[in-house]
ROSE-669418 format. One record per residue: z, y, x of N, C-alpha, C in turn; residue in one letter. Coordinates in steps of 0.05 Angstrom, whole numbers, padded with zeros to 5 digits, always signed. Example, Ala and Ser with C-alpha at 12.3 -4.5 7.8 and 13.67 -1.06 7.14 Angstrom:
2
+00156-00114+00264+00156-00090+00246+00156-00066+00264A/+00142-00045+00257+00143-00021+00273+00157+00001+00258S/
// end
This chain:
91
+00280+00015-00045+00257+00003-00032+00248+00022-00010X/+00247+00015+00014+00241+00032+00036+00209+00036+00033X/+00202+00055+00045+00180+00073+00039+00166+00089+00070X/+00143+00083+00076+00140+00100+00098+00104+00103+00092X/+00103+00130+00091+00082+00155+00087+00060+00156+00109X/+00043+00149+00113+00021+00156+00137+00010+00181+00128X/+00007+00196+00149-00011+00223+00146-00047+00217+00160X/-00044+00194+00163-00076+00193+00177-00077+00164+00184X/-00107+00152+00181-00110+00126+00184-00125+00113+00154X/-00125+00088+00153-00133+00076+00128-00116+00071+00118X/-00084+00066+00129-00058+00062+00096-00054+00085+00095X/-00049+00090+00080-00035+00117+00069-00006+00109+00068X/+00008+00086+00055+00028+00089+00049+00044+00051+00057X/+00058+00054+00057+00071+00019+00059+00098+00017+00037X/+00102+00004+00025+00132+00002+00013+00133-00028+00012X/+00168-00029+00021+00163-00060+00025+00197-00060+00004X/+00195-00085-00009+00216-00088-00010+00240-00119-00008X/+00255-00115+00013+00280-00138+00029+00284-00151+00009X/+00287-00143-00018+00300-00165-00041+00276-00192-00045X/+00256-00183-00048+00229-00199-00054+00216-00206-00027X/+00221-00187-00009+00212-00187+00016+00177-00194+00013X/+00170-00173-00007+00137-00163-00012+00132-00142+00002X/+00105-00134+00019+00104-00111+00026+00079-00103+00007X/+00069-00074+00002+00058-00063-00010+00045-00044+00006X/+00013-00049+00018+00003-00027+00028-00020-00016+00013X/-00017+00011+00002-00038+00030-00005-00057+00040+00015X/-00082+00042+00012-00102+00046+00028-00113+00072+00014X/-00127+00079+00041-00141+00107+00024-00159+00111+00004X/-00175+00083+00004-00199+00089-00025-00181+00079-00044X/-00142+00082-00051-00135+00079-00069-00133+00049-00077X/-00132+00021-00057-00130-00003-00063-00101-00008-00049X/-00092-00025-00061-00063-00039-00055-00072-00069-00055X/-00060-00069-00029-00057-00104-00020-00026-00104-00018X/-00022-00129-00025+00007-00141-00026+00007-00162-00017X/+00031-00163-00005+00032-00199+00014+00066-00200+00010X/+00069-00222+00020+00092-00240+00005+00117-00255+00030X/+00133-00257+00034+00152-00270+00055+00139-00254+00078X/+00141-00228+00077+00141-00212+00106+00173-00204+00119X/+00177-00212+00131+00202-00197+00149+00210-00172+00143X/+00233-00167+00150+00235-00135+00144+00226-00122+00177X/+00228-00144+00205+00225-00137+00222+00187-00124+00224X/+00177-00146+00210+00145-00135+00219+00140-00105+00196X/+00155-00100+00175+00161-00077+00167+00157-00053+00181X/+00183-00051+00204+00188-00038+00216+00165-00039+00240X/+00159-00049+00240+00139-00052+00273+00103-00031+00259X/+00106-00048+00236+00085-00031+00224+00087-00009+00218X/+00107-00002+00212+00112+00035+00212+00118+00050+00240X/+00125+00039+00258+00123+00052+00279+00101+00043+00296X/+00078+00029+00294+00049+00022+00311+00037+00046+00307X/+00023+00057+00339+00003+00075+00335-00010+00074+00316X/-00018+00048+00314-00052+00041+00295-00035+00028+00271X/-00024+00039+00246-00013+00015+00230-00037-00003+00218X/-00059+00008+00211-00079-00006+00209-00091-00029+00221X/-00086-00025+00252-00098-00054+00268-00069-00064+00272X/-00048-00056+00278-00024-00074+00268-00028-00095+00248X/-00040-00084+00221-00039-00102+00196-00055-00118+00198X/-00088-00113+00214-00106-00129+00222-00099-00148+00237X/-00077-00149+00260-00071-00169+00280-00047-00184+00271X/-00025-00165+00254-00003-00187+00251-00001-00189+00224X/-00009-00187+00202-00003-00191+00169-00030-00204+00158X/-00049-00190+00164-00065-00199+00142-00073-00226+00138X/-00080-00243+00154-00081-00269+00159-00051-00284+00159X/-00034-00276+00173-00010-00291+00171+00013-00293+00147X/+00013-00274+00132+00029-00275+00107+00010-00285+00082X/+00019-00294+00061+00010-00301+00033+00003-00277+00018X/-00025-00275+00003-00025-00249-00015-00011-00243-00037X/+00004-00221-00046+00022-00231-00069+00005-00202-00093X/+00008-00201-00111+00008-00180-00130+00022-00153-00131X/+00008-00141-00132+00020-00111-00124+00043-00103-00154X/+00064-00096-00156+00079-00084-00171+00055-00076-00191X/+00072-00071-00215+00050-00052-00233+00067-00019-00230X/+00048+00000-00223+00067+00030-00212+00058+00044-00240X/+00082+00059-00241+00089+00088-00266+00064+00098-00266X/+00062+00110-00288+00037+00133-00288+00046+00159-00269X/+00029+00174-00261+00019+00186-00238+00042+00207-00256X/+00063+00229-00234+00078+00243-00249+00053+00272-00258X/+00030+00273-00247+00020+00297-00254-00007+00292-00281X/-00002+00268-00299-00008+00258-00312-00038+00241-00308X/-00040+00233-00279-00068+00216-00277-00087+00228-00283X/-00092+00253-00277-00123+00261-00297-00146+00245-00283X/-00168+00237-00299-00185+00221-00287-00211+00240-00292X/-00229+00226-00286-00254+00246-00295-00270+00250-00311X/-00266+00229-00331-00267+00230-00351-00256+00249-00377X/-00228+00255-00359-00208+00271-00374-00214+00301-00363X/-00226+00303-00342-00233+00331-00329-00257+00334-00335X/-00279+00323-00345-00305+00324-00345-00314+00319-00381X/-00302+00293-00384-00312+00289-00412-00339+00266-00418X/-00337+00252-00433-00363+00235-00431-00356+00214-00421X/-00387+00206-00416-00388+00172-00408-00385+00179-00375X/-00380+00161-00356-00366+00169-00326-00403+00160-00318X/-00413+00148-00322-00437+00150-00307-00460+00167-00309X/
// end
C-alpha cells in the first residue's frame, strides 16, 4: 500500500490503497478520514500539491464517497495513553 509522509500542514500522512482504491488521510489532531473510488491518479497529485490540504479541500472531499478507515495495529511503542503515564480517571 503506497504511503506518503507530510512533514508540515494538517495531513500528516495519506495511504491509499489501488486494490480497494480507498485513500486514508491522517490529520494532525490524530483523525482519519477515508473515502472510497479515488484514482490512483488524484493519489499522486495529492502527494505532490504544495498545499495537500487545500488539494483535499478542492478535489476529494466533496467529490469522492466517505468510506471507513482500516482498523490499524497497535502503536509499535505500545500506545501509552495518559492514563497509562499518569494514572486515574483522565479528567
Amino acid at each position: 500500500m503506497p504511503t506518503k509522509v507530510f512533514t508540515s500542514g494538517r495531513i500528516r500522512k495519506a495511504d491509499y490503497d489501488p486494490a480497494s482504491r480507498q485513500l486514508e488521510l491522517h490529520w494532525e489532531d490524530r483523525s482519519v478520514l477515508a473515502y472510497k473510488h479515488v484514482p490512483e491518479e488524484v493519489f499522486r497529485r495529492l502527494c505532490s500539491a504544495p498545499n495537500p490540504a487545500t488539494y483535499w479541500e478542492d478535489r476529494i472531499a466533496e467529490e469522492y464517497p466517505k468510506g471507513t478507515p482500516r482498523a490499524r495495529p497497535p502503536a509499535a511503542d505500545g500506545g501509552k495513553t495518559l492514563r497509562d503515564l499518569f494514572g486515574g480517571d483522565p479528567e
